[in-house]
N, C-alpha and C positions, 0 to 999 in steps of 0.2 A: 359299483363298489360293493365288497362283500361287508359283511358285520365291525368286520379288522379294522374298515376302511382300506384295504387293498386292490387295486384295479385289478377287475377278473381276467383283464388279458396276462396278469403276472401269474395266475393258477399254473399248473402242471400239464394239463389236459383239458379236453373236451368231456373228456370222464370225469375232472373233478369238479368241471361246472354246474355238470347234471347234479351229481352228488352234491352240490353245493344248495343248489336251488333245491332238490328234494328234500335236503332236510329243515333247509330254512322258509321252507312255502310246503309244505306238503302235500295240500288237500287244493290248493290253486288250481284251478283248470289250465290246462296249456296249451291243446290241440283241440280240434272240433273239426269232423269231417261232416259236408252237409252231404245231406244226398241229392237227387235231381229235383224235387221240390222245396229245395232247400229248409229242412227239418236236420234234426243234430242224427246221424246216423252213427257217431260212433263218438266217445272224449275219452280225453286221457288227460290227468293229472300230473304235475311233476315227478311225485311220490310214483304214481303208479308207472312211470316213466320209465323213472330208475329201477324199481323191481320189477319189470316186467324185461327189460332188458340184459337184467342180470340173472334171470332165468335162461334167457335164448343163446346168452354168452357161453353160458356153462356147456349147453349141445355143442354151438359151435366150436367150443376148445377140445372137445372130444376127436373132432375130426379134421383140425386143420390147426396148424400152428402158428406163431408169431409172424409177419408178413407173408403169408400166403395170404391170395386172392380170394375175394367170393362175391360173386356177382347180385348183385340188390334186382330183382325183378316182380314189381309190385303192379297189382291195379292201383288206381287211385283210394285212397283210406289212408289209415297209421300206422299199420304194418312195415311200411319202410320204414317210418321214422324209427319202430321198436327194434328191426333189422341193423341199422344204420350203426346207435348207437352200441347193441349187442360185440358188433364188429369192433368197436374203438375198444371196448371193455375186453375181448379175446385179443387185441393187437393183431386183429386180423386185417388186412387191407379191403375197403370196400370197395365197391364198382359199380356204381350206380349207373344203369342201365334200363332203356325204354323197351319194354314187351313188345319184342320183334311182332311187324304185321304178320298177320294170315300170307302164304302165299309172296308176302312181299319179298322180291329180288334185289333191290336198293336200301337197305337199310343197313345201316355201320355196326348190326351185332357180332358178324360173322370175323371181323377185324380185330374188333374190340378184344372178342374173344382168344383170337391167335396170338394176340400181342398180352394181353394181361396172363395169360394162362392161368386160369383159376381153379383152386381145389374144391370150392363150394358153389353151390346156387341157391340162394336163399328165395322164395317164393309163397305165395298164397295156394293154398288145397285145391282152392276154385280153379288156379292154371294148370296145374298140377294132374286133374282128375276132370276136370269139367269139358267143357267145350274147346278150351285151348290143350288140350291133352298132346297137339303136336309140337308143344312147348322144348319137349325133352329132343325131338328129332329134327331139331332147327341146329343142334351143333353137337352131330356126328364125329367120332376121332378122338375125343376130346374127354378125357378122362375127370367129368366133373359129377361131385355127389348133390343131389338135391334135398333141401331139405324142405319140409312145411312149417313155415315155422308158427305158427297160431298157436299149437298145442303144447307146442315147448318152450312157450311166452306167459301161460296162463298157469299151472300149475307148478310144485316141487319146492325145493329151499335156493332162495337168493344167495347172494353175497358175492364178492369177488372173484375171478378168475382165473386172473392173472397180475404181477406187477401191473402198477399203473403207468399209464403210457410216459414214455417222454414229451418234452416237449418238439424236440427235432423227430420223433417216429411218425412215419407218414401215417395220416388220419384216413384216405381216400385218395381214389386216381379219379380225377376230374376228366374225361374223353373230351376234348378239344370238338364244336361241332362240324367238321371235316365239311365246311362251307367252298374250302380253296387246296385242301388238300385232305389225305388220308387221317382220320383221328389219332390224334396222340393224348399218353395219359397223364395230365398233368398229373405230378408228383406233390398233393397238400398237405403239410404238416398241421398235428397241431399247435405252432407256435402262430402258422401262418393264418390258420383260422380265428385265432383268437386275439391277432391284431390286426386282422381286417375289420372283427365284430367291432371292439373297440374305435376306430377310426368311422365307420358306420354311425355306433352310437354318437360318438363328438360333433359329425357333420350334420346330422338327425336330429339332434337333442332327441332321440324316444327314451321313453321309461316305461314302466311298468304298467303304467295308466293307456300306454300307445298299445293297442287292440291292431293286428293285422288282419288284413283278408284277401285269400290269392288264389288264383286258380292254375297256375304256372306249375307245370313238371315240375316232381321233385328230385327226377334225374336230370334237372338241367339245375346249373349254378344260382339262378336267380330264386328258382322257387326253395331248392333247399339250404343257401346260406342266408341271400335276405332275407327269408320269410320266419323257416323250418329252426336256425339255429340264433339267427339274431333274434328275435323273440324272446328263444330259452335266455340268452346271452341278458336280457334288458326285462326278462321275467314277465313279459306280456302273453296276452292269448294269444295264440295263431287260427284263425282260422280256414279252414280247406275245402275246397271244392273241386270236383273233377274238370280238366280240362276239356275234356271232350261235351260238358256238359254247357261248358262258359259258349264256345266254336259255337253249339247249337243254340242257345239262347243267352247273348253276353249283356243283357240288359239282368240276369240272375247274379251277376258281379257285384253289379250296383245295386241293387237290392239288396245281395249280404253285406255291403256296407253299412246303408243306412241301418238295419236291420241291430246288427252288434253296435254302432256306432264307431267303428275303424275309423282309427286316425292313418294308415299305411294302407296304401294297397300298391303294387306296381305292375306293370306288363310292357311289351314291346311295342312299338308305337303302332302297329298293326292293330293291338287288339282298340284302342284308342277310336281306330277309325273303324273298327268292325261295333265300337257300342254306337258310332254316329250312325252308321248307314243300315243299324238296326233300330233305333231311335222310335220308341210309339210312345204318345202323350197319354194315352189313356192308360197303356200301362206305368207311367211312371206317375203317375198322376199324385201320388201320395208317398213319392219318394224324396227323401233329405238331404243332401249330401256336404252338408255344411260342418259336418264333423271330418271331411277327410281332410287332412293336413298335408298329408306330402301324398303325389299320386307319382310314383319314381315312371318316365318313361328310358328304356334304356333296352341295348337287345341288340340294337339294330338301327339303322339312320333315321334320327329322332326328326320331323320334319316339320316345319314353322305352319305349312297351312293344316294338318290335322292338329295340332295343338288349339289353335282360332278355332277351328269348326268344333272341338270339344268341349274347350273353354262357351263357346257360344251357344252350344247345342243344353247343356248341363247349366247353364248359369240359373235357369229360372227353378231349377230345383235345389239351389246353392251351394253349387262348384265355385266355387273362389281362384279366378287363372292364378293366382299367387301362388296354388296349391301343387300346380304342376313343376314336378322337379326331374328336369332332365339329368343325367349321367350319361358315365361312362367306364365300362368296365371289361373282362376278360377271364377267364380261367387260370390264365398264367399269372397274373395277378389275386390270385384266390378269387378276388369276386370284383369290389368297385376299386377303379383307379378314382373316380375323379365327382363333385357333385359341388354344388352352391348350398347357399345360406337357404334353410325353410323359409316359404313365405314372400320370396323374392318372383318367384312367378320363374317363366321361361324367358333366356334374352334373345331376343333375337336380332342377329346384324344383319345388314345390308350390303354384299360385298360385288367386285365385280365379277361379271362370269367370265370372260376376257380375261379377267387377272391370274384366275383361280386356274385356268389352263397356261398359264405360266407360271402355277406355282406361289405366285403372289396373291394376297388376301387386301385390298384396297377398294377405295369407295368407285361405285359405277362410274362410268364416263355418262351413261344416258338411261335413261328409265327400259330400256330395253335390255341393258346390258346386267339387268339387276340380277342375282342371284341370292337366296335369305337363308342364311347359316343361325343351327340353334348353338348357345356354350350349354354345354354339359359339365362346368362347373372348374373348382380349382383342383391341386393335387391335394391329398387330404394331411391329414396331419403326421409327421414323422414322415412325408412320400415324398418322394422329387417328380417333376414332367419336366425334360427336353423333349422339344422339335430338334429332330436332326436329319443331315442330307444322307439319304441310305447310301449313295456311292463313296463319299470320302469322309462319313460317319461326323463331320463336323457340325457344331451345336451352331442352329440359325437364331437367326431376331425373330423378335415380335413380326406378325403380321405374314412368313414367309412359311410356304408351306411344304413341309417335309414328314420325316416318321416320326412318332410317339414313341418315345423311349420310359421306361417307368423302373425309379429305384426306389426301393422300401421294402419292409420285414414282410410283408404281404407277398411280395414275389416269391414264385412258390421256387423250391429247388430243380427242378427241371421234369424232362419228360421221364417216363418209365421205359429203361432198357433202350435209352437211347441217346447216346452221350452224344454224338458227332452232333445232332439237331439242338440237344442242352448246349451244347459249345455255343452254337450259332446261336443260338435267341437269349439264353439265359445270361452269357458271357460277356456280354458287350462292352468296348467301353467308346467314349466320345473322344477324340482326338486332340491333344491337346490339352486335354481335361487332367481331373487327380486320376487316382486309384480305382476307383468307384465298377463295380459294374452296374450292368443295366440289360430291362428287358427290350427285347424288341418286337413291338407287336405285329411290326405289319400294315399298322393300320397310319392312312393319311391325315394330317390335320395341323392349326399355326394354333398358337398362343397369343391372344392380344395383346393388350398394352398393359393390362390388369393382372393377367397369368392365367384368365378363361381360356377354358380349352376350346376349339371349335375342330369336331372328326369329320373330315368331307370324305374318308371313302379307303378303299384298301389298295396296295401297292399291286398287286399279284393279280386285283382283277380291272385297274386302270388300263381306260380303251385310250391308243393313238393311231389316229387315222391322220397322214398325213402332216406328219411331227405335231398335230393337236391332242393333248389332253383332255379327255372327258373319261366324267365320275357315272357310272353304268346306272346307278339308282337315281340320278337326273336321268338319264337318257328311258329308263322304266318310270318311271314318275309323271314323265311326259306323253308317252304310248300311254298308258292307263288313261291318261287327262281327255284322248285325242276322241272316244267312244265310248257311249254307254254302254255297249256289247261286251266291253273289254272290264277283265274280273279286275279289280285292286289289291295289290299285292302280291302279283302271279305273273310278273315277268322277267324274264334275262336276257339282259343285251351282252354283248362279248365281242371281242376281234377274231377272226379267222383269217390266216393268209391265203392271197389267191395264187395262182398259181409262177407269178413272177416274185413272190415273196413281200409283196406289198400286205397291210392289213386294211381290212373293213369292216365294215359295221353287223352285224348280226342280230336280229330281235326273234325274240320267242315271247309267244303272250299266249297266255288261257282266255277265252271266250267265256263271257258270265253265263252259270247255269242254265238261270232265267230267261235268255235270249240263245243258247246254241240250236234251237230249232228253226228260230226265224232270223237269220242275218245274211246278208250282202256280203261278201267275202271280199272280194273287191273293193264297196264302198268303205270295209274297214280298214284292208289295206293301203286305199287311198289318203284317206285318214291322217294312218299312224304316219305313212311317209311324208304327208305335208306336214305338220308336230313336229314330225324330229328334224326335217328341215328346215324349216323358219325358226325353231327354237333352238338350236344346235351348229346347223349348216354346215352339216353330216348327211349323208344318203345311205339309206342303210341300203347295203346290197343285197340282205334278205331277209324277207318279214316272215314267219313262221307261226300259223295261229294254229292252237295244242288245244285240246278237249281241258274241259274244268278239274281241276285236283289231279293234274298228272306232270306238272310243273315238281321238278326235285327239291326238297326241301328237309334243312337239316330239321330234329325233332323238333326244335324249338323256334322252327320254322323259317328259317335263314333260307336264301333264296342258295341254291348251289348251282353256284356258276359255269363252274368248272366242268362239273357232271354235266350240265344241260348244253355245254359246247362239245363234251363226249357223243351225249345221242345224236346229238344234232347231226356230227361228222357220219355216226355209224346210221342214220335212218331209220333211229331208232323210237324218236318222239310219236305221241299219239296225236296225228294234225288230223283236225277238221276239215 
């Protein structure tokens, strides 16, 4: 609520929040970048927020005008965030984008690029001039101006640049992470952004007092709207750490928790099992964790036994399992569709696996046939959730498993420059129904009896072998289970037809670092076959073991399916 008493999602802008907060907190800290010893490497104040932005605004209106593009390409630090907002203040379109690898041939900038066609590139000096100097010759053709922007952040006169935004002018293109298809860029307004914050804050109770702490790209949706915006939104600190620094040592996460005393922190359930299976007592030995409140798990298929093992692993430095709060969410949806009550913990059901391959969500027939679904919560306030059947678009019951449909002001308006696919996803309606449209995510999942949501999996990359349904991240979940040898989090299963047009089963798995010099190739792929056998009764008809870290994966570390059924066909994987 501002001073008015007026809800800040009723503001005008993303511009006018900044400016809101700047002048009514001025000196507030708002950002904190640690470095890899986690020390404050770099803050920023709200105050300084707003004028340092409205310095960089003023370059970039010089060289690009009202929705034209300009690609956001940062190290880790506040340079994006000073970029980001720059951009809303010129009405210039941003494009938040991951600093393409060295050398890397798989990465979605070259797409990105084609499709957003941008007049700017906003960047750090360091990329610019330093060792990433072939930063500039990653995208040939392409008639884009670079700017540095540190030096035209820091000095000159503030103020305004442009009209203030509307509320329907698009804030930013959100890139879709091209897990099951080519990236598209979602189209986010700031109307959209500012009643996702809002429905965040209502489901969250945070305030002002709620301290974050994240290590999560902030070209990916979760790290720059949960963290980066809702913060500004609810006037809290944010605090930042490099991703790459979490990957190497993710017990530094939890450290900067206790450390600030964060009540938020989130990441994808990966990183979850990456703090257990890093886990040293002696390093944690004098760590607290009884201030964190909500730990959001969401990303990706949130899963009941890392939950237990974190809740388990964490409890004697006091993690409270209450604390853990699954979602669910999207980019086409701005950020979160869907979350429970704080403090209610993770639910988790017990459904049948049998059922679940008919589409039905009921209780096991026998201890073997068990399968444990986590809810990721209700639809949030002002949102609708249908389950519906993607072929005759008709709204199912409770318990029946079909697509996630999602209506609310949150839905963003569609893709960029690409209406036929806005049709299709954006467009929807349910049969039968009102007026209404609706998105369509794609993605699998029923509604209980309550209105929790339960996601088991996506449309586009459901395996049926044999008119059976199976969900690929069981079928990966269970190879990883089957061998120590075998990495966690580093597999894809998928159908390929053979050559009478039947499908089967296909496994790709990376071998753990630690063991690719001494393994049995054989005794692992004996293994994985018995696992997915006895637990599926499935034969996979080819086990394919891939060198550590060469498995594709979107930036935010989404397993890409699709791609990794590409190389597979072309012989293109790196097998051990």
């Amino acid at each position: 609520m501002t001073d008015l008493g007026t809800p800040l999602r009723d503001l005008d802008s993303m511009v006018a929040l900044l400016q809101w907060r700047a002048k009514e907190h001025p000196a507030e800290p708002a950002y904190i970048f640690l470095n890899e010893r986690g020390g404050e490497a770099a803050a920023l104040s709200f105050g300084e927020l707003e004028w340092r932005s409205g310095l960089l605004a003023r370059r970039i209106a010089m060289s690009a005008g009202p929705r034209e593009r300009a690609l956001l390409l940062f190290p880790p630090g506040l340079d994006f965030i000073i970029a980001f907002f720059a951009c809303l203040r010129a009405k210039v379109i941003a494009v938040p984008l991951m600093v393409p690898r060295r050398n890397a041939g798989r990465d979605a900038a070259d797409s990105i690029v084609a499709d957003c066609r941008p007049r700017l590139a906003l960047t750090a000096s360091s990329l610019l001039h330093g060792p990433r100097s072939d930063l500039l010759e990653r995208f040939p053709g392409h008639q884009i101006e670079w700017i540095a922007t540190e030096a035209e952040s820091e000095t000159g006169a503030g103020g305004q640049t442009a009209p203030q935004p509307s509320r329907t002018d698009i804030a930013f293109l959100q890139y879709t992470s091209g897990s099951t298809s080519a990236p598209k860029g979602v189209m986010v307004s700031h109307a959209n952004l500012l009643e996702n914050l809002e429905m965040i804050r209502l489901v969250s109770n945070n305030t002002r007092r709620s301290t974050y702490v994240s290590w999560v790209p902030l070209h990916h949706d979760m790290g720059l709207i949960f963290n980066v915006l809702q913060t500004l939104y609810v006037g809290a600190l944010c605090v930042l750490m490099s991703p790459v620094g979490f990957l190497q040592r993710p017990l530094s996460w939890l450290r900067a928790i206790h450390a600030y005393r964060a009540e938020v922190a989130s990441g994808p359930n990966f990183a979850f099992d990456l703090c257990v299976g890093r886990y040293n007592a002696e390093e944690m030995a004098d760590i607290d964790l009884s201030c964190w409140r909500i730990a959001l798990n969401g990303a990706e298929t949130v899963r009941a036994d890392t939950i237990e093992r974190f809740n388990a692993t964490f409890a004697p430095h006091g993690f409270a399992a209450r604390a853990m709060w699954p979602g669910y969410g999207m980019a086409e949806a701005t950020l979160l569709v869907s979350a429970g009550p704080p403090g209610r913990g993770a639910p988790i059901r017990a459904v049948s696996a049998s059922g679940l391959q008919q589409h039905r969500a009921e209780p096991p027939a026998a201890s073997e046939d068990t399968q444990r679904v986590v809810g990721c919560g209700r639809a949030l306030v002002g949102e609708r959730i249908a389950i519906v059947d993607p072929e005759s678009c008709t709204a199912l019951d409770p318990l029946r498993v079909g697509e996630i449909w999602v209506s609310g002001p949150n839905v963003a308006g569609g893709y960029w420059q690409n209406p036929e696919a806005s049709r299709t996803t954006f467009a929807a309606h349910i049969a039968g129904g009102d007026a209404s449209t609706w998105l369509r995510t794609g993605d699998l999942g029923f509604l209980d009896e309550t209105g929790e949501l339960f996601v088991t999996g996506r449309i586009k990359e459901l395996i049926i072998v044999r008119g059976i349904n199976h969900y690929p991240q069981d079928i990966e979940y269970t190879v990883q289970a089957s061998h120590r040898a075998l990495r966690p989090n580093a597999g894809a299963a998928f159908a390929a037809a053979d050559t009478t047009g039947s499908e089967r089963l296909i496994v790709v798995q990376e071998i753990e670092r630690t063991q690719r010099h001494n393994i049995d190739i054989n005794d692992i792929i004996g293994a994985i076959r018995e696992a997915v056998v006895t637990e599926h009764e499935v034969n996979p008809a080819e086990i394919v073991l891939i060198a550590p870290g060469t498995l594709p994966k979107t930036t935010s570390g989404k397993i890409q399916r699709a791609l990794t059924a590409k190389l597979w066909r072309e012989r293109q994987l790196k097998t051990v």
